[in-house]
C-alpha positions as CSV (number, residue, x, y, z in Angstrom):
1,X,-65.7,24.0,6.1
2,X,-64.7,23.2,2.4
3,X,-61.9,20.4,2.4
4,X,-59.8,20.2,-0.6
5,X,-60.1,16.6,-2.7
6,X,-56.4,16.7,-1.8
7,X,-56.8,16.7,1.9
8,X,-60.1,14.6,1.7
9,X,-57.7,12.2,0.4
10,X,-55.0,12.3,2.5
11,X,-57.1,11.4,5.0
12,X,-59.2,8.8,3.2
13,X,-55.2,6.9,2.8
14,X,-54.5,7.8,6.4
15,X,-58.3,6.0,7.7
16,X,-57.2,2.9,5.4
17,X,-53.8,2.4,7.4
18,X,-55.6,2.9,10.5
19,X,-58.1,0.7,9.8
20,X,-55.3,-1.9,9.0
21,X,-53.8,-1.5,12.2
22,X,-56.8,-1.9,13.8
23,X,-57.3,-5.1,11.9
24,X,-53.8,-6.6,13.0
25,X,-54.4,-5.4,16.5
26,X,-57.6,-7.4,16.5
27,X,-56.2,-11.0,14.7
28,X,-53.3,-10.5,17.5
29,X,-55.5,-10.6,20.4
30,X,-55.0,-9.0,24.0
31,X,-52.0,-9.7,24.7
32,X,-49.8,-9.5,21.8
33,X,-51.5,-6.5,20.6
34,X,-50.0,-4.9,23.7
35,X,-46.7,-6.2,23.8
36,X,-46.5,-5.1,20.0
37,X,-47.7,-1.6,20.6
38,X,-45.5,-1.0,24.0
39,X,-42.7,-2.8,22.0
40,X,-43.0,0.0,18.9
41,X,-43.5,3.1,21.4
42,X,-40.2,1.9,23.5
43,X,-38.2,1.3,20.5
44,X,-39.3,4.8,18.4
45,X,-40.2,7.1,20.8
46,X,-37.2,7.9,22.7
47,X,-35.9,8.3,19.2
48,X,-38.2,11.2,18.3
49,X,-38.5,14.9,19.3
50,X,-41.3,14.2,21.8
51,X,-38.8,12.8,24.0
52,X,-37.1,16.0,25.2
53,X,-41.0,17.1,26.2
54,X,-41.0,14.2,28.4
55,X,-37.0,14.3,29.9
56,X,-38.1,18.4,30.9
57,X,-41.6,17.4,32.2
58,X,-40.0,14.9,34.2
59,X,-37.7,17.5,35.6
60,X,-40.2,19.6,36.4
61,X,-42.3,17.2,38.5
62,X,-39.5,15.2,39.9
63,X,-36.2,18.2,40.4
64,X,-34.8,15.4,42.6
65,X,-34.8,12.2,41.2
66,X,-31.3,10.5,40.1
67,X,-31.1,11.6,36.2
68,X,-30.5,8.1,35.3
69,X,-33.6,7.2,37.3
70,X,-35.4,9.8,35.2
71,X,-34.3,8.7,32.0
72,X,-35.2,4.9,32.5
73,X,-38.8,6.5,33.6
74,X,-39.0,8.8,30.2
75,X,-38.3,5.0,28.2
76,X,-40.8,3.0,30.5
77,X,-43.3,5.6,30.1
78,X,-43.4,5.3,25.9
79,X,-43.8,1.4,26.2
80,X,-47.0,2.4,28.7
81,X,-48.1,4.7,25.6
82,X,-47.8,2.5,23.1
83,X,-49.7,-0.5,25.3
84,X,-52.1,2.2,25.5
85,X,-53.0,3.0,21.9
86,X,-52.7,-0.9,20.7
87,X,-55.1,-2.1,23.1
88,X,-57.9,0.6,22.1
89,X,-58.3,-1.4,19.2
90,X,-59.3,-4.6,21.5
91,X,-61.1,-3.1,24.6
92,X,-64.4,-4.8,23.8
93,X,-62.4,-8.2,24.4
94,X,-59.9,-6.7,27.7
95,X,-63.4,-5.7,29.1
96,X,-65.4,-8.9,28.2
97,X,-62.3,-11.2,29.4
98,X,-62.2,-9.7,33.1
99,X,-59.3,-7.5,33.3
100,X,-60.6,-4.5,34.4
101,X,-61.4,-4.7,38.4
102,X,-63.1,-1.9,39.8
103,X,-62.2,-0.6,43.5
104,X,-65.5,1.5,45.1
105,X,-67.8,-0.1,42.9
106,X,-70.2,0.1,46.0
107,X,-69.8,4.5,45.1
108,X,-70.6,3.6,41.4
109,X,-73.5,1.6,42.6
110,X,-74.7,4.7,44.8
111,X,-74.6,6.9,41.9
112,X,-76.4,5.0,39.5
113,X,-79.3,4.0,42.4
114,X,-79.6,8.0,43.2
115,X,-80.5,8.7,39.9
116,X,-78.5,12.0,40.4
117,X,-75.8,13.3,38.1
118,X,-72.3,13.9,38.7
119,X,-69.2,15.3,37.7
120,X,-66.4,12.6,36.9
121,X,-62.9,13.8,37.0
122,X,-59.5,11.9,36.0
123,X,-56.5,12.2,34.0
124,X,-54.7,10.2,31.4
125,X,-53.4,7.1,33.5
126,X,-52.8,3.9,31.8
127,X,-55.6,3.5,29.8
128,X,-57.8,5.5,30.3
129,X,-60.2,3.3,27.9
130,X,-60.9,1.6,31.3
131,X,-63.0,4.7,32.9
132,X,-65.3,5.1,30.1
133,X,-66.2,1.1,30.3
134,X,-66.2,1.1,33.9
135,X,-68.7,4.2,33.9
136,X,-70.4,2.4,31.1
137,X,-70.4,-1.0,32.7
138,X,-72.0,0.2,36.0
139,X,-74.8,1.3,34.1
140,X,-74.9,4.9,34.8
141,X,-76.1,6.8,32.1
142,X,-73.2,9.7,31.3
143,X,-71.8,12.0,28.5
144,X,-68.2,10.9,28.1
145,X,-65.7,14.1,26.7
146,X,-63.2,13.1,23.7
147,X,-61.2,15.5,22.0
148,X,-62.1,14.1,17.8
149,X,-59.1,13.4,15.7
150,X,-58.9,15.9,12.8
151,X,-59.0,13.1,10.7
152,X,-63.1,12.6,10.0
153,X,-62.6,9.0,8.7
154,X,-60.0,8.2,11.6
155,X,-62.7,9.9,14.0
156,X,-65.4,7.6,13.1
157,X,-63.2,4.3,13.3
158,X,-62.2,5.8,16.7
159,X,-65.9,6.0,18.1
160,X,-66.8,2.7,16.6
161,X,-64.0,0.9,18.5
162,X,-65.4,2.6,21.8
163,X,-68.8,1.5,20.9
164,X,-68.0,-1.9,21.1
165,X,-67.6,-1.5,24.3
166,X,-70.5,0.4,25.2
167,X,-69.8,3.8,24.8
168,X,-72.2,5.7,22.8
169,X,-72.8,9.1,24.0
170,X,-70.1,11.8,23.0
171,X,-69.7,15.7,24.2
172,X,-67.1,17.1,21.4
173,X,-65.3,19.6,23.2
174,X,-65.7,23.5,22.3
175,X,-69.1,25.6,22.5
176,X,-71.7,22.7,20.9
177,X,-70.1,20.2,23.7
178,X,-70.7,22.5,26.8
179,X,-74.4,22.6,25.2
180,X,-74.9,18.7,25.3
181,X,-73.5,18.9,28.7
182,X,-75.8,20.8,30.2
183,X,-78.3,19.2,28.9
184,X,-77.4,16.2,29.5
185,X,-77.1,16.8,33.2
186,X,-80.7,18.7,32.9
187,X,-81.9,15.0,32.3
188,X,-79.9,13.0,34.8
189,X,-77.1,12.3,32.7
190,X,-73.7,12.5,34.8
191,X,-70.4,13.8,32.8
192,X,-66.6,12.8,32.6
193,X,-64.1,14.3,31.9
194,X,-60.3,14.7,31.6
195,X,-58.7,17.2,33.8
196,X,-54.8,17.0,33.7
197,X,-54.0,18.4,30.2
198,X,-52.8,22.0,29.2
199,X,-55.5,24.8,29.2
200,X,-54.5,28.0,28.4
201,X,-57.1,29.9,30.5
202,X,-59.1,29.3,34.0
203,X,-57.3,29.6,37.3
204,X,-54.0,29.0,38.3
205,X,-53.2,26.3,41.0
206,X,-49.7,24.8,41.8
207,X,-48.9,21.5,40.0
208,X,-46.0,19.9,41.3
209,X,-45.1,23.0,42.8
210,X,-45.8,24.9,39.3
211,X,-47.7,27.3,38.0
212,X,-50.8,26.0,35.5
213,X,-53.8,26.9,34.4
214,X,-56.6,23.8,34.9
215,X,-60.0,24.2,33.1
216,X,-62.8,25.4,35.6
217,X,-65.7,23.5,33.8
218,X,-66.0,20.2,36.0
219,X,-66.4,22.2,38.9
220,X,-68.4,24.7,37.0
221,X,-70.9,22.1,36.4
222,X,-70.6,20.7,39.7
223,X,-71.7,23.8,41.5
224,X,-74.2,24.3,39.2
225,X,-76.0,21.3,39.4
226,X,-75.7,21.1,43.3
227,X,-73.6,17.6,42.8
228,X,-70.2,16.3,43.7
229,X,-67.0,15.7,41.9
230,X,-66.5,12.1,41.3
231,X,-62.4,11.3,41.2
232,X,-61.7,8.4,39.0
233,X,-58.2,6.6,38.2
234,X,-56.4,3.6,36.8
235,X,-53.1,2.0,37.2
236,X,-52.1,-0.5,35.1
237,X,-51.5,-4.6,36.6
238,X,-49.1,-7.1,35.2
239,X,-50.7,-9.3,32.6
240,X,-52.7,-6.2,30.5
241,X,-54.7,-6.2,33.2
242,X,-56.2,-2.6,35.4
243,X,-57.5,-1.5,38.5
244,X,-59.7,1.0,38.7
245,X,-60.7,3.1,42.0
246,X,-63.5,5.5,42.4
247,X,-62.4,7.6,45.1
248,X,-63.8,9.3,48.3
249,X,-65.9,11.8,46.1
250,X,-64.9,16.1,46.4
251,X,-67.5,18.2,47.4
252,X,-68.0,21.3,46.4
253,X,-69.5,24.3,49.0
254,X,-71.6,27.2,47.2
255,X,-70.6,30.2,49.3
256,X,-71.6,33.0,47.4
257,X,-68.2,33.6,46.3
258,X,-68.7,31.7,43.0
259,X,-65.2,31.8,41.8
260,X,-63.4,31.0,44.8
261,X,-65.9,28.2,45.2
262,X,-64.3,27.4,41.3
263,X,-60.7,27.9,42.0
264,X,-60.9,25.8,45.4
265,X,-62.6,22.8,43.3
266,X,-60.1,22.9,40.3
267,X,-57.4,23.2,43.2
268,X,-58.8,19.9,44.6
269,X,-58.6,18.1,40.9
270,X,-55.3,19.2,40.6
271,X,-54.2,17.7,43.4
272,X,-55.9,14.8,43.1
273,X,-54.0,14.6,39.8
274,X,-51.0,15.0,41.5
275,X,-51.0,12.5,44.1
276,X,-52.0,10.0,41.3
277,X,-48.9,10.7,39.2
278,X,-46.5,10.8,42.1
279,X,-48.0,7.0,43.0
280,X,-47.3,5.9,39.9
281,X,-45.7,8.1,37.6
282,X,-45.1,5.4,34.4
283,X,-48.3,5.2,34.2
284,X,-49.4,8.7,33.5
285,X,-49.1,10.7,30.0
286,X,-45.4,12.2,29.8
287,X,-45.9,13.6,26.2
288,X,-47.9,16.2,26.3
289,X,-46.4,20.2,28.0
290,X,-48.7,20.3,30.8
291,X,-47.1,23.5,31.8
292,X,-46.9,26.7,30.8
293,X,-43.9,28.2,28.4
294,X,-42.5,30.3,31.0
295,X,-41.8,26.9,33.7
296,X,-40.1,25.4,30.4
297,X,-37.7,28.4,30.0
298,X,-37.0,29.1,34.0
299,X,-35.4,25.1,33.4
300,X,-31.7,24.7,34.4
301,X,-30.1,23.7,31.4
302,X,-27.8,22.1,33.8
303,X,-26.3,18.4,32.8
304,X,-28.3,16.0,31.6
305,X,-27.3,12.3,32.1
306,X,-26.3,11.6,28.8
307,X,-27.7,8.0,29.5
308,X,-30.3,7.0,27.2
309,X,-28.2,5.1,25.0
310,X,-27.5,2.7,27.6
311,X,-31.1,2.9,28.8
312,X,-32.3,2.1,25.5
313,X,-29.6,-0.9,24.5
C-alpha cells in the first residue's frame, strides 16, 4: 500500500508524541504513571462521545441496576482505562517489582511440563498486559494475538514496550495471522487470544441475555489440535497491583458434528466472559459496542439519571 508523504507524516508527528508519553510514563514510575493516566481518562472521558457507548452498554448488561449506580460505574470504569493505557508504558517494572500474583500457577506449570499446546482465552479485564507476562513468565512458549495500531511508527513503539517484558512472538490478526497460528501450534506453540470484542460473523450465543456474534477460532483451533481451552482473567488490586487466575480449563468434545462442537465451545467462552464481568464489572472494557446495532436500537430511551454532573464534581 502506497502512503502519501502527508500521511507518512502525520504519523511520524503522532509516533513522536507517543513516544513522549511514553517517556514521561517511564520518569513517573509505577505508581504515578497510573494515577496520572486513570486521573486524565476520569476527567476527559465522561466528557467525550464514547461515553454514551458505555451509559447504553451498561444498560444492556445491567437493565436493573439504580441509574445513579450505573453512571458512577460508566465514570469508575474510564479511570480503570486510563490506569490501563499509562501503565503499558511501565509493565517491564510492574512485572519485575512483584505485582502481578498468579492464582493456578500449578495449571500453568502443567502446560508448560506437557509440552502440549493450548488454546488461551480471556477478555479485556484490567490490564490485560498482565496475561501476556504471566503466559510469558511461566515459560510456555505461545503466539500472543494483538490487533496493530494503524499507526506503523506507534505499532513498533507498541511491540517494543511489550518486549520488555518478554513478549516477542506476534499473530497479526486477519488471514497471514491464522497462518502463524497454525503453525505455531504444529510446533508446540500454544495461542492466546481475546474473546469478548465485537465480531460481525460466527455464531450467535446470548451475552447478558443478548444476541452476539463471538469469533469461532479459539475453539476452532482447539478442536483441531485435540487440546483444551485455557480461561484466563485479571482483576485489578489496590496499590497497581493484579491477580491473575488460570481457571478450571473447557474442554472441548469432537462429536462429529463439527459446528455444534464450535458453537457449544464459543458458548462456553462467552459465558466465561460473562461471569467475569458481572464479578467485577469496573474492571472490564465499557468502550467498545460489544453488541450488535439492532440490541442498541431495541434500547428504551426511557429516563436517564441526568446524574453525571454530580458524579463527576
Amino acid at each position: 500500500m502506497t502512503v502519501s508523504w502527508q500521511q507518512d507524516l502525520i504519523w511520524r508527528l503522532e509516533a513522536v508524541a507517543f513516544a513522549g508519553f511514553i517517556g514521561l510514563m517511564r520518569l513517573l514510575g509505577v505508581e504515578w504513571a497510573s494515577a496520572l493516566g486513570g486521573w486524565l481518562l476520569r476527567t476527559l472521558g465522561p466528557r467525550t462521545g464514547t461515553h454514551r457507548t458505555v451509559r447504553k452498554n451498561l444498560r444492556i448488561a445491567f437493565p436493573d441496576m439504580d441509574p445513579g449506580e450505573r453512571e458512577r460505574l460508566a465514570v469508575d470504569q474510564w479511570e480503570q482505562t486510563g490506569r490501563t493505557f499509562a501503565e503499558t508504558a511501565v509493565m517491564d517494572r510492574l512485572a519485575a517489582q512483584g505485582r502481578i500474583e498468579v492464582v493456578g500457577a500449578e495449571r500453568l506449570e502443567a502446560i508448560r511440563l506437557s509440552g502440549r499446546p493450548v488454546v488461551f482465552v480471556g477478555g479485556h479485564f484490567a490490564n490485560i498486559e498482565c496475561l501476556g507476562q504471566t503466559i510469558v513468565n511461566s515459560g510456555i512458549p505461545s503466539q500472543i494475538t494483538y490487533r496493530a495500531a494503524n499507526n506503523p511508527y506507534v505499532d513498533a513503539q507498541i511491540r517494543a514496550a511489550r518486549a520488555r517484558y518478554g513478549v516477542k512472538l506476534f499473530a497479526p490478526k486477519g488471514g497471514d495471522g491464522a497462518r502463524e497460528l497454525l503453525a505455531g501450534m504444529a510446533r508446540g506453540e500454544s495461542v492466546a487470544l481475546m474473546n469478548d470484542q465485537k465480531f460481525s460473523e460466527g455464531p450467535e450465543v446470548l451475552f447478558f441475555g443478548q444476541p452476539v456474534n463471538a469469533a469461532p477460532g479459539p475453539s476452532r483451533l482447539a478442536l483441531r489440535f485435540g487440546t483444551v481451552l485455557q480461561p484466563l482473567s485479571v482483576v485489578r488490586l489496590p496499590g497497581v497491583r493484579f491477580r491473575v487466575t488460570a481457571y478450571e480449563p473447557i474442554v472441548l468434545e469432537a462429536t462429529g458434528d463439527r459446528s455444534g462442537d464450535i458453537a457449544r465451545g464459543v458458548e462456553a467462552i462467552t459465558a466465561f466472559i460473562e461471569a467475569r464481568v458481572r464479578e467485577h464489572p469496573v474492571d472490564w472494557f465499557w468502550v467498545h459496542k460489544r453488541w450488535p446495532d439492532r440490541v442498541y436500537a431495541a434500547l428504551d430511551p426511557g429516563p436517564e439519571v441526568s446524574a453525571s454532573a454530580a458524579v463527576l464534581r
